[in-house]
C-alpha positions as CSV (number, residue, x, y, z in Angstrom):
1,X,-1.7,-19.1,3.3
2,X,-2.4,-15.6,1.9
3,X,-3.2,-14.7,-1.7
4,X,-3.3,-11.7,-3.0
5,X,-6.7,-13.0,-5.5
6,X,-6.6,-10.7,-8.4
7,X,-2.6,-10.9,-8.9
8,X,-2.8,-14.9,-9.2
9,X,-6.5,-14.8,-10.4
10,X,-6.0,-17.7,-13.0
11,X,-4.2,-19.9,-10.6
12,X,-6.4,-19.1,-7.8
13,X,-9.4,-19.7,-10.0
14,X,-8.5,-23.1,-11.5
15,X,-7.1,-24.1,-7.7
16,X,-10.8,-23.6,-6.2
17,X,-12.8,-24.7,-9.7
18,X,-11.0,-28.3,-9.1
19,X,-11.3,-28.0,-5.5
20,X,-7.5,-28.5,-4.9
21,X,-7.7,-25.1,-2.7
22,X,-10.1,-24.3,-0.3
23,X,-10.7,-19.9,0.3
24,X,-11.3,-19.2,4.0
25,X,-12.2,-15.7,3.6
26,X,-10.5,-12.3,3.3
27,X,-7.4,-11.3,5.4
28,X,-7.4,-7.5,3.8
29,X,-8.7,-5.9,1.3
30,X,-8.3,-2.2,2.4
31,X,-5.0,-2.2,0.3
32,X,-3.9,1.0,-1.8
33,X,-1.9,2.2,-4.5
34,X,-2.2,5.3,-6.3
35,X,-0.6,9.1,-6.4
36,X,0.3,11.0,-3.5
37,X,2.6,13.7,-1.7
38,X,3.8,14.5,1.9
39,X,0.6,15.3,4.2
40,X,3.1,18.4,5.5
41,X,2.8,19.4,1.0
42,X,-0.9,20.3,1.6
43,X,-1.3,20.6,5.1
44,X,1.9,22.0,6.2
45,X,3.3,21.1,9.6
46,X,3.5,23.4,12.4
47,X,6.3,21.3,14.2
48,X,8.8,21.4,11.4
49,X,8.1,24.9,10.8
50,X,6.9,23.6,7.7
51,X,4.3,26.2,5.1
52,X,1.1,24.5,3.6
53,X,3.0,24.5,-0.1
54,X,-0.2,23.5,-2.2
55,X,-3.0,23.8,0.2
56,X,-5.6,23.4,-2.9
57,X,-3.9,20.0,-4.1
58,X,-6.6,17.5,-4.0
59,X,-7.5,15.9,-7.5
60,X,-5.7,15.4,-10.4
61,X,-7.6,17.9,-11.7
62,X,-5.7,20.1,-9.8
63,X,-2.0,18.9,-10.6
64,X,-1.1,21.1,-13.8
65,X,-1.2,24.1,-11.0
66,X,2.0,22.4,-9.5
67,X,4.3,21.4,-11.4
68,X,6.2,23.8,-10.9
69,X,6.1,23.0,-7.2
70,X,7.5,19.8,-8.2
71,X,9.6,21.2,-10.7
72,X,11.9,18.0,-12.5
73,X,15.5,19.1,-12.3
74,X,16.2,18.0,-15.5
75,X,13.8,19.8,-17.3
76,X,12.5,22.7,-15.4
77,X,9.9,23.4,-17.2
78,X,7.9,20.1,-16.5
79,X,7.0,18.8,-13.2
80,X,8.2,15.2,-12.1
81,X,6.4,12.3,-10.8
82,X,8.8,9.4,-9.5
83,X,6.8,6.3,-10.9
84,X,6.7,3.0,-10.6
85,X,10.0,0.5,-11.2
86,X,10.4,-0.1,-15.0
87,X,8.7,-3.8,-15.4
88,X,6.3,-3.7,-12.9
89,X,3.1,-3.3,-14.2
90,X,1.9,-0.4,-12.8
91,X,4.5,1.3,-14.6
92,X,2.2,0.4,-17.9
93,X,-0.7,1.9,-16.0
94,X,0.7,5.2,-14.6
95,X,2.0,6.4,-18.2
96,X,-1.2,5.6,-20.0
97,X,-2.7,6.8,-16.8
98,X,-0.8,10.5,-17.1
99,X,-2.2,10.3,-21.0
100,X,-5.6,9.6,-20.6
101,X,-5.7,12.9,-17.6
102,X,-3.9,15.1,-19.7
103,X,-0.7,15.4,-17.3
104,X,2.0,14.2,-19.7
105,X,1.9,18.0,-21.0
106,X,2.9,18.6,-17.6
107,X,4.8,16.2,-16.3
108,X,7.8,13.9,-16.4
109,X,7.3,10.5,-15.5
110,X,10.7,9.5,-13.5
111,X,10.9,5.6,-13.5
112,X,13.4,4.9,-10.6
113,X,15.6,1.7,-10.8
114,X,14.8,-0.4,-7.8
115,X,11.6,-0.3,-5.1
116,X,14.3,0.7,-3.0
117,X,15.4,3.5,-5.2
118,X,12.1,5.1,-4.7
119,X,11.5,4.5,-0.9
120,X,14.7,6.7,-1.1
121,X,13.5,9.8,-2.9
122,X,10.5,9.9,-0.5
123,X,12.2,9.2,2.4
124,X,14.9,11.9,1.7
125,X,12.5,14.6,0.5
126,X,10.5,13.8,3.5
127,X,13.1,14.1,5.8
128,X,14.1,17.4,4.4
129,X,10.2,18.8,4.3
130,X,10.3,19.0,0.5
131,X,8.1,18.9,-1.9
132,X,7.7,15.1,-3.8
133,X,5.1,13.6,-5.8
134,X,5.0,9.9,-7.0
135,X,3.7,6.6,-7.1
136,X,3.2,4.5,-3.6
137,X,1.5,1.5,-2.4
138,X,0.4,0.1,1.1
139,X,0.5,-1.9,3.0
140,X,4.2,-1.2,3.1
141,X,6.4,0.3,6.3
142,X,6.6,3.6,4.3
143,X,2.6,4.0,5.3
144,X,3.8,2.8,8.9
145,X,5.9,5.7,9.0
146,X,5.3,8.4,6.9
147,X,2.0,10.9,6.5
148,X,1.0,10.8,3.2
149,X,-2.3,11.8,0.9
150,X,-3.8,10.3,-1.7
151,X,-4.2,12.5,-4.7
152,X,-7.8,11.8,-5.5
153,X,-8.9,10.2,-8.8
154,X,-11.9,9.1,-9.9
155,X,-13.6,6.3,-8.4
156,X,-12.8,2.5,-9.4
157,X,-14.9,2.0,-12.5
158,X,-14.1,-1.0,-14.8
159,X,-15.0,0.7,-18.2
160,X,-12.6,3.6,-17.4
161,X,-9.7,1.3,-16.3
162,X,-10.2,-0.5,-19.5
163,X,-9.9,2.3,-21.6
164,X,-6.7,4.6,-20.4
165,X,-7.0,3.4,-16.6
166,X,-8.9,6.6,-15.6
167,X,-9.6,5.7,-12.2
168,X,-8.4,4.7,-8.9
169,X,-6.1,1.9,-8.7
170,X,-9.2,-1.3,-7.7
171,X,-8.0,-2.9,-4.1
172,X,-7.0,-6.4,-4.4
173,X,-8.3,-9.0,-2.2
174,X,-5.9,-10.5,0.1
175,X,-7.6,-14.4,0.5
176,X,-6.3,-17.3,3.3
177,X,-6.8,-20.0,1.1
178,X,-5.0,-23.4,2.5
179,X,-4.4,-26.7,0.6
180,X,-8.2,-29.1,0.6
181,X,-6.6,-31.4,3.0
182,X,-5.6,-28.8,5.8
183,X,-9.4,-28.9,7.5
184,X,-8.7,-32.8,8.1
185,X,-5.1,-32.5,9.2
186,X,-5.2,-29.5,11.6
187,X,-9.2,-28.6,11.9
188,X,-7.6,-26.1,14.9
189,X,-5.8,-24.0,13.0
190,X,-8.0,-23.9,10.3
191,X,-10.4,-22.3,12.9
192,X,-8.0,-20.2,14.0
193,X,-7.4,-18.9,10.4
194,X,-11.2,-18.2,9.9
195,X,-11.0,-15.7,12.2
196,X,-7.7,-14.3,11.5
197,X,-8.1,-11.2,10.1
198,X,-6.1,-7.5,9.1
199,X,-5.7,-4.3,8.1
200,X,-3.3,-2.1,6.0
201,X,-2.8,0.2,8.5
202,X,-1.8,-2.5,11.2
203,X,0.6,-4.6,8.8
204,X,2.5,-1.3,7.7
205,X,2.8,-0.3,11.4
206,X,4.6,-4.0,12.1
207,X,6.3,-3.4,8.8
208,X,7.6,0.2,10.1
209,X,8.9,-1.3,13.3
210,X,11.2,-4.0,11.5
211,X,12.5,-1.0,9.3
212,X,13.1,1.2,12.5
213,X,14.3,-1.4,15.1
214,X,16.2,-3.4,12.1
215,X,14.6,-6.8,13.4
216,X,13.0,-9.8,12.1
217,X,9.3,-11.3,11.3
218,X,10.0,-13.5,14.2
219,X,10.7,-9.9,16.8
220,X,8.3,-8.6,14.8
221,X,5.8,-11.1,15.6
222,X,6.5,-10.6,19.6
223,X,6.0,-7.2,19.6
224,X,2.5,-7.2,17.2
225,X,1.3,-10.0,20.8
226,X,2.2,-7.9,23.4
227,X,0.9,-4.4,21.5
228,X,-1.7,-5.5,19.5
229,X,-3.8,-7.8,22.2
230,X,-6.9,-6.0,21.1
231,X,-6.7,-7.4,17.7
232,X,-4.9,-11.0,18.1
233,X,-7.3,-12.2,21.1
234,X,-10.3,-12.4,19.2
235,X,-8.7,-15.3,17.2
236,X,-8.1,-17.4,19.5
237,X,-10.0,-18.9,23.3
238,X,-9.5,-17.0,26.1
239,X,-8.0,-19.9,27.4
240,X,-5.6,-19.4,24.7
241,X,-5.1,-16.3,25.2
242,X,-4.3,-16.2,28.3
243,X,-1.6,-18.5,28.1
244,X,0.3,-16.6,25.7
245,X,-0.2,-13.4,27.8
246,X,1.7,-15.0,30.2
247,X,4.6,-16.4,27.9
248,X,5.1,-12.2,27.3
């Protein structure tokens, strides 16, 4: 059902050119991925009894000022950025990225061994109020549960990502595209998925509450019915609706 367009874009374009796939419309496309640190790094946070530590951190104009704030144990007198899982491919972009803004002077980039290895680092520097400063994407349950900000780059520009990836990460779209015969099998649900639609924020809140509760999709999906209504009801008839209301 969902694509995410630009990561399959030969497949997906070849599937609608011959008319074997048929694109319903967007699900999301307020996805992200890009540089950030702990919101409690620039903001501080009063609750933790946590200091503002780089209250000027904005760009990445403004990162050779810290790296000693996020000094790399290894080599003290570089900063490091925990980057993205050697293979994936925005472990390519980040490093030319660091070249084409200058930071590879003052920064390591670390390339942690699993996804899960670097959910780790943040976690665990998060949970201790320390500083960290890496490469994160959404939606995921670490934006469901953590309060992070975006180190700002320039905007998405096409020449600039072509040459050294200067710019923003681009969103992806995330597509419902169904098979050609679906509309003539199930014309219901292929109503229902025109209207379906999401948002990052909402899909790495669900994703959060499977990490916290340890449950799954199916729970999952319970709980999005009975504390989303506001969102899932305009998908469906109120005649619909109310009938799963009352199955809660």
């Amino acid at each position: 059902m969902e694509i995410w367009v630009q990561n399959a874009q030969e497949a997906y374009d070849k599937g609608i050119a011959d008319g074997s796939f048929i694109d319903l419309g967007t699900n999301f496309n307020d996805n992200v991925q890009g540089m950030f640190v702990p919101a409690y790094v620039v903001k501080g946070d009063p609750g933790r009894g946590i200091e503002p530590m780089a209250p000027d951190l904005k760009s990445y104009t403004d990162l050779p000022n810290y790296k000693d704030l996020f000094r790399d144990p290894e080599v003290p007198n570089m900063g490091r950025f925990y980057g993205a899982v050697p293979g994936w491919e925005a472990d390519h972009i980040i490093t030319e990225k660091f070249d084409t803004y200058g930071l590879s002077q003052y920064y390591n980039v670390f390339r942690p061994g699993s996804g899960a290895s670097l959910a780790s680092s943040l976690v665990s520097a998060y949970e201790k109020g320390q500083p960290w400063f890496g490469y994160y994407w959404g939606p995921t349950w670490i934006f469901g549960k953590l309060d992070l900000i975006q180190i700002e780059e320039p905007p998405y520009n096409e020449e600039l990502w072509n040459n050294g990836y200067g710019c923003q990460f681009p969103a992806v779209d995330v597509n419902i595209v169904v098979h050609k015969d679906l509309p003539e099998q199930a014309p219901e649900i292929v109503e229902f998925l025109k209207k379906y639609k999401m948002k990052s924020d909402i899909i790495s809140e669900a994703l959060a509450y499977m990490t916290d509760e340890g449950v799954e999709a199916d729970q999952a999906a319970i709980w999005f019915l009975r504390e989303k209504q506001d969102i899932w009801t305009t998908w469906v008839s109120d005649e619909i609706a109310e009938k799963v209301k009352q199955k809660l």
